[in-house]
Structures are given as structure tokens and as C-alpha cells.
C-alpha positions as CSV (number, residue, x, y, z in Angstrom):
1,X,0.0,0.0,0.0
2,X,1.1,3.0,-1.1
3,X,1.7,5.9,2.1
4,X,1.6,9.5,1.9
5,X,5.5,9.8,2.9
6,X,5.9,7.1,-0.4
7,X,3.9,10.2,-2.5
8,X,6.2,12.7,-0.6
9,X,9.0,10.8,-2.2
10,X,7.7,10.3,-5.7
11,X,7.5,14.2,-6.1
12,X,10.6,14.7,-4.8
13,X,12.2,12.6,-7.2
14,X,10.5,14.3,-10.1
15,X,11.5,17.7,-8.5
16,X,7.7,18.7,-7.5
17,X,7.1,21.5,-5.3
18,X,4.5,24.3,-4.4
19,X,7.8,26.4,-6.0
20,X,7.9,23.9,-9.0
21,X,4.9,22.5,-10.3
22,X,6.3,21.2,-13.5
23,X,8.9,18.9,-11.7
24,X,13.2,19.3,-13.3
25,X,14.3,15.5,-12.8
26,X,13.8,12.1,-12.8
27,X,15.9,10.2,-9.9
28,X,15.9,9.0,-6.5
29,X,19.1,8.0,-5.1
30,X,17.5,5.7,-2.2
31,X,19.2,5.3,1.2
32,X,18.6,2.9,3.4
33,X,15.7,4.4,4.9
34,X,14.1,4.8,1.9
35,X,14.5,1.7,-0.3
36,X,11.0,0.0,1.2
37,X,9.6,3.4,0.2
38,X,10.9,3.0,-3.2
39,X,10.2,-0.4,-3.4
40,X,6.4,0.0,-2.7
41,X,6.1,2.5,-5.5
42,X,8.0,0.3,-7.7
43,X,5.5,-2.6,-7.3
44,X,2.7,-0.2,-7.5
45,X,4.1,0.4,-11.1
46,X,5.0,4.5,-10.2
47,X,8.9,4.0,-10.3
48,X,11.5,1.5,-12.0
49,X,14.8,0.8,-10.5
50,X,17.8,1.6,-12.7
51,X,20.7,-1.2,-11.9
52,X,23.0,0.7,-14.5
53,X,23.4,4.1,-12.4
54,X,26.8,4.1,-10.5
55,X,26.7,7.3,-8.6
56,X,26.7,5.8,-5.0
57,X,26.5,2.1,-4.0
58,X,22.4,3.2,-3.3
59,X,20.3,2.1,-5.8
60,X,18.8,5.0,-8.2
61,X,15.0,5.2,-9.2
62,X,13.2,6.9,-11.8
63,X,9.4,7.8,-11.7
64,X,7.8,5.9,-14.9
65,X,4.5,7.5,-16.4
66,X,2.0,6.2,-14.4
67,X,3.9,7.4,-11.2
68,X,4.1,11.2,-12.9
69,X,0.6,11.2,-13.2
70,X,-0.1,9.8,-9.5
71,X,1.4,13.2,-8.1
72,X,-0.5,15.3,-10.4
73,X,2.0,16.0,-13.5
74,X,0.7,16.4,-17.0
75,X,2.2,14.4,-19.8
């Protein structure tokens, strides 16, 4: 089930904010308190997990379609 903090997340990985509605990115690097969050959103079918992204050990998300459009974003 999908929380509020998990939404929380999903627009801050698309770079949504009362400042910037239109969102500038597409990543989530995912610490360890935040990979169940990421997880949940990926079995939801809102976010994919990109094994080819080496900029930390943490493994990187990215919000698909589906997951743009859960936190309000126009396509």
C-alpha cells in the first residue's frame, strides 16, 4: 500500500514542489531508509529501478508514467 510519505517521495524525485509545479528531474538515489519506500512505489508500477546508475552504492529510481501522473504531473 502506497503511504503519503511514499507520494512525498515520488514528487521529490521528479523535482515537484508548491515552488515547482512542472517537476526538473527524474531520480531517486535511495538510502537505506528509503528503499522499502521506493520499493512500494515500484510494485505499484509509479517507479522503476535503474541497476545501470553508478553514482553511489544506493540504488537510483526513476518515476515511470503512471507514477508522474499519481502526483499530479501532465504528460
Amino acid at each position: 500500500m502506497i503511504t503519503t510519505d511514499d507520494l512525498d517521495n515520488l514528487r521529490h524525485m521528479l523535482g515537484v514542489s508548491q515552488r515547482n509545479r512542472r517537476g526538473y528531474r527524474n531520480y531517486f538515489v535511495a538510502g537505506s531508509d528509503d528503499v522499502a519506500s521506493m520499493e512500494r512505489l515500484r510494485a505499484a508500477g509509479f517507479a522503476v529501478k535503474n541497476d545501470r546508475y553508478a553514482l553511489s552504492a544506493d540504488p537510483c529510481y526513476h518515476a515511470t508514467i503512471e507514477g508522474a501522473k499519481a502526483v499530479g504531473l501532465r504528460l
